[in-house]
C-alpha positions as CSV (number, residue, x, y, z in Angstrom):
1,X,86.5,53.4,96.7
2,X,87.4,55.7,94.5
3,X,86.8,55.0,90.2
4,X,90.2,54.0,89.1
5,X,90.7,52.0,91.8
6,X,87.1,50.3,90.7
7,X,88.8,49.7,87.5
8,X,91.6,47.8,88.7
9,X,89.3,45.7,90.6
10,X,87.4,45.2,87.4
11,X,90.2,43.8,85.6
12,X,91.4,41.4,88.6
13,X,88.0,40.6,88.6
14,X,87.8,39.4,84.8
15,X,91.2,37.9,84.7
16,X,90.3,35.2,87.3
17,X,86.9,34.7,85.9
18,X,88.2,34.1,82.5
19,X,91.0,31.4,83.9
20,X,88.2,29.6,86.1
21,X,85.2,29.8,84.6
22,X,84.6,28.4,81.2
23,X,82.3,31.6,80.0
24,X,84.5,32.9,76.5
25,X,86.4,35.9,77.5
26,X,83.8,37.9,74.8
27,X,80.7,37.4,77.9
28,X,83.4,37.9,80.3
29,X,84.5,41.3,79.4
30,X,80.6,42.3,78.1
31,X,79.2,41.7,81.4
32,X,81.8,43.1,83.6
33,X,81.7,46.3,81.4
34,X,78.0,46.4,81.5
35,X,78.0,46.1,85.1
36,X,80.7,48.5,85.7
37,X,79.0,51.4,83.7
38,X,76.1,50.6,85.8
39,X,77.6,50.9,89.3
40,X,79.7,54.3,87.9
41,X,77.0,55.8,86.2
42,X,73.5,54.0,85.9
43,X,71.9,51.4,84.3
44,X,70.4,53.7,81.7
45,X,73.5,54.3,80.8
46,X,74.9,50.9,80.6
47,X,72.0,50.1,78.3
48,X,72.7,53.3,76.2
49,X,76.3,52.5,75.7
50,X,75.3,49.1,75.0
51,X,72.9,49.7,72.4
52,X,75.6,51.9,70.8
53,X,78.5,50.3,70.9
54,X,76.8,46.9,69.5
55,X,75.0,48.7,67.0
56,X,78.3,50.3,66.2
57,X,80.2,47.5,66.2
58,X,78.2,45.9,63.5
59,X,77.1,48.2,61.5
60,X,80.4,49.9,60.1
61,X,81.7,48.9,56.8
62,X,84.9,48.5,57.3
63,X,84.8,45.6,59.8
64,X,83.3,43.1,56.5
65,X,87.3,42.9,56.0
66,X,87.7,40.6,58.9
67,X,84.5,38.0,57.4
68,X,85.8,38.4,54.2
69,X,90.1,37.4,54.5
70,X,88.6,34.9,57.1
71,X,86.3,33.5,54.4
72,X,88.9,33.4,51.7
73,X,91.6,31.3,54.0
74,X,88.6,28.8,54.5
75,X,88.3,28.6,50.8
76,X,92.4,28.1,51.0
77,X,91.5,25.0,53.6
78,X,89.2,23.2,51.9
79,X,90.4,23.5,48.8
80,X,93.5,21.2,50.0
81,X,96.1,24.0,49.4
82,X,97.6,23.4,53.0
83,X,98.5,19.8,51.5
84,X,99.9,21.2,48.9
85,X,102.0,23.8,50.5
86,X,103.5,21.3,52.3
87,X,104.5,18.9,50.0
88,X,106.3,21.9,47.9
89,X,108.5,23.1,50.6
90,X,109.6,19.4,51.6
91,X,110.2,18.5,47.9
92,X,112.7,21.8,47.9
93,X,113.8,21.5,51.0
94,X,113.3,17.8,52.6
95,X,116.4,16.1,51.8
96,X,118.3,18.8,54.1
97,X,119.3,17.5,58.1
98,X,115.9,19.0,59.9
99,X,114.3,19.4,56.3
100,X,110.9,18.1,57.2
101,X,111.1,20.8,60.0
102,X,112.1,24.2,57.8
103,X,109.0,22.5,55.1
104,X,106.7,22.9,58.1
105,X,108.1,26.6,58.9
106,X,107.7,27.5,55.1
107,X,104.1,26.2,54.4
108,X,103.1,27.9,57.5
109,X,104.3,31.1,56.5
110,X,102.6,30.2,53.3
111,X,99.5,29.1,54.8
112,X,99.8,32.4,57.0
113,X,99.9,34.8,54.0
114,X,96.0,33.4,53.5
115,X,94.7,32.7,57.0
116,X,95.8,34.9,59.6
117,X,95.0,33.0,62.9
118,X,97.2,31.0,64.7
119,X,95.0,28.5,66.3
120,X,94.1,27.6,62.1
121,X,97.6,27.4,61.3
122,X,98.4,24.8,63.9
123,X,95.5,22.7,63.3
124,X,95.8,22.5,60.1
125,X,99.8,22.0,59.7
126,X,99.5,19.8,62.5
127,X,97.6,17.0,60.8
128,X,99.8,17.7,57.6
129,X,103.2,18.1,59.3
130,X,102.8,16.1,62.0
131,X,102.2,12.6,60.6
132,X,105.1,13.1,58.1
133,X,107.8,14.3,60.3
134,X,107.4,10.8,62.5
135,X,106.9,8.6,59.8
136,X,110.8,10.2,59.1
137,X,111.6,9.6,62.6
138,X,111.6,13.3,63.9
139,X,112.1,13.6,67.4
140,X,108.6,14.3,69.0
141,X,109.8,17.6,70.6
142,X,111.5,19.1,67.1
143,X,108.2,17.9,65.1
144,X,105.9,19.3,68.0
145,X,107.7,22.7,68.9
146,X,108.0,23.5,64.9
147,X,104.1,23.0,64.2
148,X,104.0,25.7,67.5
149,X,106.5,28.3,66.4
150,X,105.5,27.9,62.9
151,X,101.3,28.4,63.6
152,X,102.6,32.3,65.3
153,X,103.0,33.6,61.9
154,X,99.4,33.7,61.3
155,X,99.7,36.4,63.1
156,X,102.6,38.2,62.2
157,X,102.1,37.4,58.1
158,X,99.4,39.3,56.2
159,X,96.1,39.8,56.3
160,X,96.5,38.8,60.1
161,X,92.7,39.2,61.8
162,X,94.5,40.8,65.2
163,X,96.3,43.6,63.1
164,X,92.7,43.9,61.4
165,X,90.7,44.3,64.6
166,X,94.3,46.6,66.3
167,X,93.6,48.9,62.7
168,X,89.9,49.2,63.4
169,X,90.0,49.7,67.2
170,X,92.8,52.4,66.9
171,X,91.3,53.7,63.4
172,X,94.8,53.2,61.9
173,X,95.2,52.3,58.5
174,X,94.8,48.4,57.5
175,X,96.9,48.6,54.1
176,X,99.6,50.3,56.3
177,X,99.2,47.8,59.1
178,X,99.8,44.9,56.3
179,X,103.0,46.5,54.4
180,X,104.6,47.2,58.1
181,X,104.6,43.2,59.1
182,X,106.1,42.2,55.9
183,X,108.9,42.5,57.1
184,X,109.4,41.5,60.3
185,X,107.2,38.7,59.7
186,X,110.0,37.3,56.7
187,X,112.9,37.9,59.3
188,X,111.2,36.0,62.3
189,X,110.1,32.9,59.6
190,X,113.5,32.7,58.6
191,X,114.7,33.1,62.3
192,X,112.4,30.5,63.1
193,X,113.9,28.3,60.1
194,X,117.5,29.1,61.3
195,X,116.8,27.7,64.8
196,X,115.9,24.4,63.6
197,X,119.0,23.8,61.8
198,X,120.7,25.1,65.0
199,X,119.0,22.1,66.9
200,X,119.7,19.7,64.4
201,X,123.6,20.6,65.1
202,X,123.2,19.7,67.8
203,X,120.7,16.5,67.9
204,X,121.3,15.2,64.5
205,X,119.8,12.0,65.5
206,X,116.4,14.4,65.8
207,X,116.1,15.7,62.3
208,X,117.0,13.0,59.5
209,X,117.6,14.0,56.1
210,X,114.6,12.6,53.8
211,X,114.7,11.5,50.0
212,X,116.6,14.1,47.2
213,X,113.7,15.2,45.2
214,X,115.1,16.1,41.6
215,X,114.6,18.9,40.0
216,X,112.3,17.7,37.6
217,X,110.1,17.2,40.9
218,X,110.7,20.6,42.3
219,X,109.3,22.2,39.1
220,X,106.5,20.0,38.7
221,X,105.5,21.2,42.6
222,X,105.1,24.7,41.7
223,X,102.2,25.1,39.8
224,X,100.4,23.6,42.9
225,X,100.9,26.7,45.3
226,X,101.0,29.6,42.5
227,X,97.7,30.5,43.5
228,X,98.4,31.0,46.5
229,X,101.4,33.6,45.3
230,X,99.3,35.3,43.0
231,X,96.2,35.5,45.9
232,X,99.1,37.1,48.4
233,X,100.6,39.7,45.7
234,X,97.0,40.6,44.3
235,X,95.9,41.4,48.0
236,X,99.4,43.2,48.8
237,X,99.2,45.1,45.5
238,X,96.1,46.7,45.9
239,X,96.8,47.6,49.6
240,X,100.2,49.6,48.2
241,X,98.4,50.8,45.0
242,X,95.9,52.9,47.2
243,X,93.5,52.3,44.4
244,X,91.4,50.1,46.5
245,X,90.8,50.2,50.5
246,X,91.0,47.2,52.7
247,X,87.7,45.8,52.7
248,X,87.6,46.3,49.0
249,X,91.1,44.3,48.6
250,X,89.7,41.4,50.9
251,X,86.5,41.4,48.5
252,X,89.4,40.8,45.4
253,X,91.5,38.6,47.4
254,X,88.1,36.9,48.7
255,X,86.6,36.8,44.7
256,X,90.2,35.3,43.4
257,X,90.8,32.8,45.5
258,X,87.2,31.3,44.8
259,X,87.9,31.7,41.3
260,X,91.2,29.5,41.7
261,X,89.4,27.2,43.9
262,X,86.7,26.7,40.9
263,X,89.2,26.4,38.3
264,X,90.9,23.8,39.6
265,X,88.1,21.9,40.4
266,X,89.2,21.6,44.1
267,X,86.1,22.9,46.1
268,X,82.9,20.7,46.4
269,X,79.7,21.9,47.5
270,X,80.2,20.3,50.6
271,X,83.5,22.2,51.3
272,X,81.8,25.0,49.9
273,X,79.2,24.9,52.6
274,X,81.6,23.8,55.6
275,X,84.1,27.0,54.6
276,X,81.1,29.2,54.6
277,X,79.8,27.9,58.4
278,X,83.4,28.5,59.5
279,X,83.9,31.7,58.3
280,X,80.6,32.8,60.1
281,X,81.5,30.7,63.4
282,X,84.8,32.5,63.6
283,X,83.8,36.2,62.3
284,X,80.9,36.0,65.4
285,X,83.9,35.0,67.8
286,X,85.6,38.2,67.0
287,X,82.4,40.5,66.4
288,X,81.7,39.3,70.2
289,X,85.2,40.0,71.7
290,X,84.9,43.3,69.6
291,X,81.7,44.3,71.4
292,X,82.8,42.7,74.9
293,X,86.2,44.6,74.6
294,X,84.2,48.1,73.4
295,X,82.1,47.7,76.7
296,X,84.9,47.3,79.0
297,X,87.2,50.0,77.7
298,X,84.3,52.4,77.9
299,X,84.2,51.7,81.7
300,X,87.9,51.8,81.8
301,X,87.2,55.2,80.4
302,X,84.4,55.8,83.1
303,X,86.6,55.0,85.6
304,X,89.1,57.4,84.8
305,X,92.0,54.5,84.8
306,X,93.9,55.5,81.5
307,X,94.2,58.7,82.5
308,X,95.3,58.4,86.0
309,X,97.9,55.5,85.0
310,X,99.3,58.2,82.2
311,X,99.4,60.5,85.3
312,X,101.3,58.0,87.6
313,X,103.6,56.9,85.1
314,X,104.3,60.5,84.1
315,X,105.0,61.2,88.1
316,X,107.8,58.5,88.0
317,X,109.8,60.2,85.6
318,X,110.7,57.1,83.4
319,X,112.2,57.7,80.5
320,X,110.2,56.7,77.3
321,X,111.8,53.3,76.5
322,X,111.3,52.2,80.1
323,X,107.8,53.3,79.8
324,X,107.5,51.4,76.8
325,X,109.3,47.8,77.8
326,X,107.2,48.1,80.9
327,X,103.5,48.0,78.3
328,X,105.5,45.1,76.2
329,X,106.4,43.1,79.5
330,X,102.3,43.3,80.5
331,X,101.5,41.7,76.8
332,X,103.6,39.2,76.8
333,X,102.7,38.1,80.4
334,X,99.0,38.5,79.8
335,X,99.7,36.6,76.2
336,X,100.4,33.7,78.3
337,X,96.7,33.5,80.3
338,X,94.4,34.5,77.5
339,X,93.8,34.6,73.8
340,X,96.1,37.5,72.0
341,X,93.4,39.4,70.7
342,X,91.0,39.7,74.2
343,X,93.8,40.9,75.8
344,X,94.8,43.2,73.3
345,X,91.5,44.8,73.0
346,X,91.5,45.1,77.2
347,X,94.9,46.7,77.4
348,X,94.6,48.9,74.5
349,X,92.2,51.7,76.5
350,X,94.7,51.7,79.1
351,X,98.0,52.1,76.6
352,X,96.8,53.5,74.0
353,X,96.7,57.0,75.3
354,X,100.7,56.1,77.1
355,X,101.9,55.3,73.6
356,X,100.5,58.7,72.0
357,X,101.6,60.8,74.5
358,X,105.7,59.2,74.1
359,X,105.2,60.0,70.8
360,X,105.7,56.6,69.3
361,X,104.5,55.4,66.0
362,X,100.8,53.7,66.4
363,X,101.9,51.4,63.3
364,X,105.0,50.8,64.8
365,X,103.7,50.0,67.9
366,X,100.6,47.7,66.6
367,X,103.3,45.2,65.0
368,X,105.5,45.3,67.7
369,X,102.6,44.1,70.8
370,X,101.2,42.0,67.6
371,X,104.7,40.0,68.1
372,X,105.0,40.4,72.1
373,X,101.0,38.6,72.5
374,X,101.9,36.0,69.6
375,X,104.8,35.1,71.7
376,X,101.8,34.2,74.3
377,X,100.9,31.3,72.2
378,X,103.2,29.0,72.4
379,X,104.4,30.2,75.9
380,X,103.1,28.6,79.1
381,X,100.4,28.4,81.4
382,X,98.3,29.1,78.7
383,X,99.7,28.7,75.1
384,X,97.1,28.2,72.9
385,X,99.1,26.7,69.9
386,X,100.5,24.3,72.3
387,X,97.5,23.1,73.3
388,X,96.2,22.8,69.7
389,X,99.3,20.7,68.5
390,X,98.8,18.8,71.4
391,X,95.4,17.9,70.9
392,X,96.2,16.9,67.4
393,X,98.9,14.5,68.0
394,X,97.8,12.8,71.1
395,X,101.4,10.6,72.1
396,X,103.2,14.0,72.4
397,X,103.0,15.3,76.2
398,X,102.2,18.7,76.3
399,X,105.5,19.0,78.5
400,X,107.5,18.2,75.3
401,X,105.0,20.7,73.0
402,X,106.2,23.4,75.7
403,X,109.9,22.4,75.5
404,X,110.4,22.5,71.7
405,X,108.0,25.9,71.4
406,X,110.8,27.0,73.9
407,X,113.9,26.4,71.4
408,X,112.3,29.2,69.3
409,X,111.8,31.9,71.7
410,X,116.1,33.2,70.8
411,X,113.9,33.8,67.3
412,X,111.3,36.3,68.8
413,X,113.6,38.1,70.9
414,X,116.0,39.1,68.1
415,X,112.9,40.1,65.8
416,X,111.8,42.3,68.8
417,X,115.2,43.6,69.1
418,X,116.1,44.7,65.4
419,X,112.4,46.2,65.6
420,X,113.2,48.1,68.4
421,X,116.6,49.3,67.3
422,X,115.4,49.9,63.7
423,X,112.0,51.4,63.4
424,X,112.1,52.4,60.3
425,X,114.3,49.9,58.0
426,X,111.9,47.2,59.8
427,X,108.5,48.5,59.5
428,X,107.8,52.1,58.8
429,X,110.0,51.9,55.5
430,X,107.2,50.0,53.7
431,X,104.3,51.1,55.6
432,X,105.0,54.9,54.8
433,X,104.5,53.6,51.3
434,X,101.1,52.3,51.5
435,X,98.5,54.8,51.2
């Protein structure tokens, strides 16, 4: 058997252990790496690499960013801010047909800005959101799919952890990374917010209008989520300024928002504690799939499979954008099986090299699969939103969770489609600004 054919063997291998075994994809990928290097080369080379690539792994500077914007979104949490968030955008925009609905979108973009996972985003919304939305007699499938599509933006809203570990893995620029999703992370929330006012057209019955706040109300509100403005324009700032690099930005943003926590007398001890045992629960999730996903593109590299699918693909004579919708249709499928950033870190070895040689922007690029795997979340067998809404509001079938995700998938594809048409007026504009 020759190597690359090894390698696709490999990842057969490790894509039906991860769906039938309950071993996280980080040990998954590890051992099959370590094991592969073994059989190519030798086990004193699997240990070498090993030792390397951990000590690698946690040794750099740079990767304190992802602890750090991780850390201050836990401050964010248990501070209450996600409560507050919410009840702003209903008191603006609640008394609307589907208003509870487009609320939900909004504080999840808003929540997004700080947090940057999805699975967060739809726990947390989803015991805000949730309980509010049927208390006003929303239609389970409306009030469970818009918890789903909204939670996606913690990926596609800045800092976002998976265009973190995408920047670090492919030694492109964070701050650049973070300015190029701005954009087409504001076009799919308010694609997202669109489509529920679309489906209250045509269920009215689903989306009651609530209570007219007045103005008075609306004002009063504000105050409550500044911080969270201030936090996201600090953070942005200093990434455009070019005064300060990534890590040093999350430090600020990290700094601030435990200041504004303080000040407002919002964050026990307690909370203190609980958002410090998070941050280092989830930071060792990533550090692990980091290391696990290191290990197995080095034997993918061993193998020799990059280069010889480069090679094979180059033999067909595909023109580049066939090339290209051919990577995007393998992340959107593999999205569906297993958690955005594993995959993302597996396929990267093998595309990486593809994307270089068609000559297409790596920025670009990173936000565009960064949409394509998000998409994976709330899309079955496996979306991982949908099974986290579900779980938090236990009369909604996941069969309904599914079904309203799937009203919101027009909103992905037309993001993916002005970003594929437009490059530049959709990402590159603002990330060529960012230094």
């Amino acid at each position: 058997m020759s190597d690359p054919v090894l390698g696709l063997c490999a990842i057969g291998i490790m894509v039906v252990a991860m769906l039938v075994s309950r071993m996280p994809a980080a040990f998954v990928m590890a051992i099959i790496g370590f094991v592969g290097i073994a059989v190519v080369r030798s086990p004193e080379a699997a240990m070498g690499i090993l030792r390397t690539e951990v000590w690698t792994s946690f040794s750099k500077q740079e990767f304190t960013v992802i602890p750090m914007f991780i850390l201050v979104g836990e401050f964010i949490f248990y501070a209450g801010y996600n409560d507050r968030l919410f009840h702003a955008t209903y008191t603006w925009a609640g008394h609307r047909r589907g208003g509870l609905a487009i609320a939900t979108m909004l504080a999840c973009a808003g929540f997004s800005a700080i947090c940057g996972s999805n699975t967060a985003t739809a726990a947390t919304m989803s015991a805000v959101a949730i309980p509010s939305m049927k208390r006003y007699n929303y239609h389970a499938i409306l009030r469970a799919g818009a918890v789903a599509a909204g939670s996606t933006l913690g990926v596609m809203i800045p800092p976002s952890i998976v265009l973190v570990v995408y920047g670090l893995y492919t030694g492109q620029s964070i701050g650049k990374l973070f300015v190029g999703t701005l954009i087409p992370g504001g076009l799919l929330t308010v694609f997202l917010a669109l489509t529920v006012v679309v489906i209250c057209r045509r269920h009215p019955d689903w989306g009651p209008e609530g209570p007219n706040a007045t103005w008075g109300e609306r004002l009063r509100c504000i105050p409550d989520v500044l911080d969270i403005l201030v936090l996201f324009l600090v953070i942005m700032s200093a990434l455009l300024s070019g005064f300060v690099t990534a890590t040093e930005a999350a430090a600020v943003g990290c700094t601030l928002g435990l200041l504004f926590c303080l000040l407002r007398r919002r964050l026990s001890w307690h909370a203190f504690t609980m958002a410090v045992y998070d941050t280092l629960r989830i930071s060792c999730l990533v550090f692990m799939i980091l290391v696990g996903a290191t290990l197995f593109g080095r034997f993918m590299n061993v193998t020799g499979l990059p280069d010889a699918v480069a090679q094979w693909i180059g033999g067909l004579a595909w023109p580049s954008w066939a090339v290209l919708l051919t990577m995007l249709l393998c992340y959107l499928v593999g999205g569906c099986f297993m958690d955005a950033l594993a995959f993302l870190l597996i396929s990267l070895p093998i595309f990486s090299p593809l994307v270089a040689k068609m000559g297409y922007d790596p920025v670009w690029f990173g936000e565009v699969i960064c949409l394509v795997t998000t998409l994976g979340a709330i899309t079955p067998p496996v979306g991982i939103s949908c099974f986290v809404v579900a779980g938090m509001s236990k009369e909604v079938p996941m069969e309904q969770v599914f079904k309203g995700a799937m009203y919101y998938l027009p909103a992905y594809i037309i993001t993916f489609l002005l970003m594929l048409l437009s490059p530049y007026w959709t990402v590159l504009a603002l990330s060529n600004l960012a230094r």
